[in-house]
N, C-alpha and C positions, 0 to 999 in steps of 0.2 A: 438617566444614564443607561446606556446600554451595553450590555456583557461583548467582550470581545472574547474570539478563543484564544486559548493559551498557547505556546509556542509548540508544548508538547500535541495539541492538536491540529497546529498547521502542520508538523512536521507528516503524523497520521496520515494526514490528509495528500500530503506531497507525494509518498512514497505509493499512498493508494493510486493515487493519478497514475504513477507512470508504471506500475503493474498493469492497471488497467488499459494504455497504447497500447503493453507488451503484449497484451493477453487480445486484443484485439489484431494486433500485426499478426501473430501465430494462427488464430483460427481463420484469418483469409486468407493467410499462405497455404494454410494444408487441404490440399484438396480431398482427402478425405473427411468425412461430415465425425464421425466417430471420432478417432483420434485429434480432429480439431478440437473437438468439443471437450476433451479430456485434455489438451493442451488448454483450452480456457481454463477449464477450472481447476487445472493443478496451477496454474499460473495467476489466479484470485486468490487461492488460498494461499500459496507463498506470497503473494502480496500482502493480504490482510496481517500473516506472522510476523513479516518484515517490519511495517507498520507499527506492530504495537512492541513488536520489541527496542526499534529504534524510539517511538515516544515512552518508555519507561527509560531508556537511555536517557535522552534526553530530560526528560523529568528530575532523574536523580543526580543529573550536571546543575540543572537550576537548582534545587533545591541545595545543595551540597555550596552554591556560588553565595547561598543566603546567611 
């Protein structure tokens, strides 16, 4: 039998997906190399925040349903 992930980490996984479009749309819009690049990575790192605070959300909805 094998392990599926949990909902708290599709959720992870969902919100990183679509930071990461964002963060991809922002650094080929800005034609500047520098501040694209700091558009990527401020916009990874809110990604990654978002992420984990939305799956401990989520987490403590399931856990709280049991």
């Amino acid at each position: 039998m094998r392990n599926r992930p949990s909902l708290p980490e599709w959720v992870w996984a969902a919100v990183n997906v679509v930071f990461v479009i964002i963060a991809g749309l922002l650094f080929f819009s800005i034609d500047d190399p520098v501040l694209g690049t700091l558009a990527l990575a401020a916009t990874l790192i809110a990604g990654e925040l978002t992420a984990r605070l939305a799956s401990h959300w989520v987490r403590q909805r399931t856990e709280d349903d049991r």
